[in-house]
C-alpha positions in Angstrom: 0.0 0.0 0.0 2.7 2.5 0.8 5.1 2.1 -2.3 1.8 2.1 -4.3 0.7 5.2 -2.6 4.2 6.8 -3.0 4.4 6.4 -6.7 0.9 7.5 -7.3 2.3 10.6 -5.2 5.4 11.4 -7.0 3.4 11.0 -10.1 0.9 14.0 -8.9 4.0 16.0 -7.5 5.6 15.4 -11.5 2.5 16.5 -13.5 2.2 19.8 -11.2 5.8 20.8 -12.3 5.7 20.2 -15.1 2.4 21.9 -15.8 3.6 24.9 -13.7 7.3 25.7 -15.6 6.8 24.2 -19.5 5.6 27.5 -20.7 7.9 27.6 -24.0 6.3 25.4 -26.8 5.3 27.3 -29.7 1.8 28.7 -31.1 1.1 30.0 -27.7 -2.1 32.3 -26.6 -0.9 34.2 -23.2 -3.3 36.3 -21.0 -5.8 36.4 -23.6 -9.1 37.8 -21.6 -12.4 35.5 -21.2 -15.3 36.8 -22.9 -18.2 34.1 -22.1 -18.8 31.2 -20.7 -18.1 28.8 -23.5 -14.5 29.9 -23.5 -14.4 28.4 -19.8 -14.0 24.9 -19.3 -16.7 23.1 -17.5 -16.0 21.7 -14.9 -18.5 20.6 -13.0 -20.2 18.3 -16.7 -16.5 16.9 -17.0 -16.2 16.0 -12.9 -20.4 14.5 -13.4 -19.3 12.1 -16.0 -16.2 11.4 -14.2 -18.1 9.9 -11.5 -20.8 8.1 -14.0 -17.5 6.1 -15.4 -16.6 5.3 -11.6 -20.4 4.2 -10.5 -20.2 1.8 -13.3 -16.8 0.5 -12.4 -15.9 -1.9 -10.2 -13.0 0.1 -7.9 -11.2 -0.1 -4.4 -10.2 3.5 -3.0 -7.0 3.8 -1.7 -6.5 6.8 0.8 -4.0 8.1 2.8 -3.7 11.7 4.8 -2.0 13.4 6.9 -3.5 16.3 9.1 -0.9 18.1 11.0 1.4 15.4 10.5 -0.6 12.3 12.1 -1.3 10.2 8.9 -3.7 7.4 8.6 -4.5 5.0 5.7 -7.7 3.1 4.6 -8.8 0.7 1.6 -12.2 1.2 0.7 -15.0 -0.6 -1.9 -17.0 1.2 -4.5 -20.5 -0.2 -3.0 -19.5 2.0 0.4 -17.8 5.2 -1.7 -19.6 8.0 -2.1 -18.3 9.3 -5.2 -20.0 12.5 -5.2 -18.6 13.5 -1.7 -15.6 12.4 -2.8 -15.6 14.7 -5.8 -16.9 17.9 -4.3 -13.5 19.0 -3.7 -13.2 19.5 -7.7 -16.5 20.5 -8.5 -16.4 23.5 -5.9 -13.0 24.8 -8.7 -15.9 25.2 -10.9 -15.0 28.7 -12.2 -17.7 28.7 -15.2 -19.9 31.2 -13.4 -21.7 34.1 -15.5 -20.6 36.4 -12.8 -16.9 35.7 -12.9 -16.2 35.8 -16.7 -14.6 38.7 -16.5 -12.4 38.0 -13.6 -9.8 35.3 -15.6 -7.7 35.3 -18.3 -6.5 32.2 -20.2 -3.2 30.9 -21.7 -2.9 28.4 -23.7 0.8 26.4 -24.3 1.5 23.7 -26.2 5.1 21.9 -25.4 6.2 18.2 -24.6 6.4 16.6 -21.7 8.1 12.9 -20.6 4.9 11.9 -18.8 2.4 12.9 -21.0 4.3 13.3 -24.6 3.1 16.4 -27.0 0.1 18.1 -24.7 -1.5 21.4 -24.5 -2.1 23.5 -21.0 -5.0 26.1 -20.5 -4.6 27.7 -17.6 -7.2 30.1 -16.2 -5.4 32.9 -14.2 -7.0 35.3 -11.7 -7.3 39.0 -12.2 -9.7 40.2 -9.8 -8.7 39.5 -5.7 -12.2 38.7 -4.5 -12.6 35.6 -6.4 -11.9 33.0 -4.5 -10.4 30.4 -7.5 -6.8 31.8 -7.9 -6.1 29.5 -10.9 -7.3 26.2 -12.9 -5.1 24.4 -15.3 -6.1 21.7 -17.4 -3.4 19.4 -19.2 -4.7 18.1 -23.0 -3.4 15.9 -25.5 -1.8 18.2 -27.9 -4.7 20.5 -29.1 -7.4 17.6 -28.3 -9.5 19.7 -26.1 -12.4 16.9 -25.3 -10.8 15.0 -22.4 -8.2 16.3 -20.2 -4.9 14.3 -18.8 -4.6 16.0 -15.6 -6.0 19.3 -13.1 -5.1 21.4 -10.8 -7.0 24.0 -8.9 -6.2 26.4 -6.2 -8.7 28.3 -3.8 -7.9 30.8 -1.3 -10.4 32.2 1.0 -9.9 34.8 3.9 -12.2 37.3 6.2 -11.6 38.0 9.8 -12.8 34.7 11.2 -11.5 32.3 8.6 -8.7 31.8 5.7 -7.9 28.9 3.8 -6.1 27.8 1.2 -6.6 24.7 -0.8 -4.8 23.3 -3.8 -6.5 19.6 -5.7 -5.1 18.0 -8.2 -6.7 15.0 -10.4 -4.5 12.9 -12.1 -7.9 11.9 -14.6 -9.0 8.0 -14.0 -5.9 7.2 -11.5 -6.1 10.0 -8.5 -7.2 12.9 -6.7 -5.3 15.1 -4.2 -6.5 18.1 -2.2 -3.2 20.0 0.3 -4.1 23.4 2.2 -4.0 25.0 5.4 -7.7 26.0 7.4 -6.9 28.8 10.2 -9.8 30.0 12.4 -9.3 32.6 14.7 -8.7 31.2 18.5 -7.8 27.8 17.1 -4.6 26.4 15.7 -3.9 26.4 12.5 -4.3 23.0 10.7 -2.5 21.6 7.5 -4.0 18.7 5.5 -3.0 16.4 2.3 -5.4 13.6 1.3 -4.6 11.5 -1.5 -6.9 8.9 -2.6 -6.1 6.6 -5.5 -8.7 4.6 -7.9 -8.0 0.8 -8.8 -10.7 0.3 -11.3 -11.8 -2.1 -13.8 -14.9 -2.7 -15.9 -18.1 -4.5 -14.5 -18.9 -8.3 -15.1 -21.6 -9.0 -16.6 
């Protein structure tokens, strides 16, 4: 469990870097601004059929966290997963909201990468400091924009009583990741990773 759990890990940690510094391909679109919401990705239709494929799956969860480094694992069945629950963490990156579409712009980059071979990375980029979702970047097979390879989302909120910040990643069909920090005033401030990985194979009939 933990060497599968560690590759699965360094897997995540190798598709955010490279996503985050490959920013020199060619026939590149920086900071161009969003105008509607069709230029937005949709998130929340892509996570929905997401877990469809995983309802009709036969899977066993894998999870392992650590919250302010005490870690625990667990093995888990797909007939006592709650695969919407699970997904919430994604679906609340959604950023395909009528009243943010001014508040991102969007690169697009297409480059080469070891993992993932040619690929293309949107990334939508905050501009206004009141939206919550900082950033959401979606790796593609080169210029294939249907079904994405891998995302990663980060959300930061703060007011007097509360701040966090929250960063998920979803390695599409193998595994989901959510990091951050939660401070609330009076209490200690607590840091949390939760990785949960998907071992999944059709249904029998």
């Amino acid at each position: 469990m933990t060497n599968v759990s560690l590759t699965y890990k360094i897997k995540l940690a190798l598709s955010v870097f490279l996503s985050s510094i490959l920013f020199y391909g060619c026939d590149n679109k920086r900071n161009v601004p969003v105008t509607s919401g069709q230029d937005i990705f949709d998130l929340v239709k892509f996570t929905q059929g997401e877990i469809k494929q995983y309802e009709n799956r036969e899977c066993n969860i894998y999870k392992e966290g650590t919250i302010n480094h005490e870690s625990g694992q667990n093995t888990l069945s797909a007939n006592e997963f709650d695969w919407e629950r699970e997904f919430k963490v994604l679906t609340d990156m959604n950023i395909n909201k009528s009243s943010w579409v001014d508040d991102f712009n969007v690169d697009t980059i297409h480059t080469n990468s070891e993992d993932f071979g040619d690929i293309s990375i949107v990334s939508y980029l905050n501009k206004n400091e009141k939206t919550p979702i900082k950033k959401l970047e979606i790796t593609f097979p080169y210029d294939n924009y249907k079904y994405p390879l891998f995302i990663t989302a980060e959300r930061h909120t703060k007011n007097w009583i509360f701040s966090s910040e929250q960063t998920v990643r979803y390695s599409v069909g193998n595994a989901l990741q959510a990091e951050g920090k939660l401070k609330t005033l009076w209490l200690k401030e607590k840091e949390f990773i939760i990785t949960s990985i998907y071992k999944c194979r059709d249904e029998q009939n």
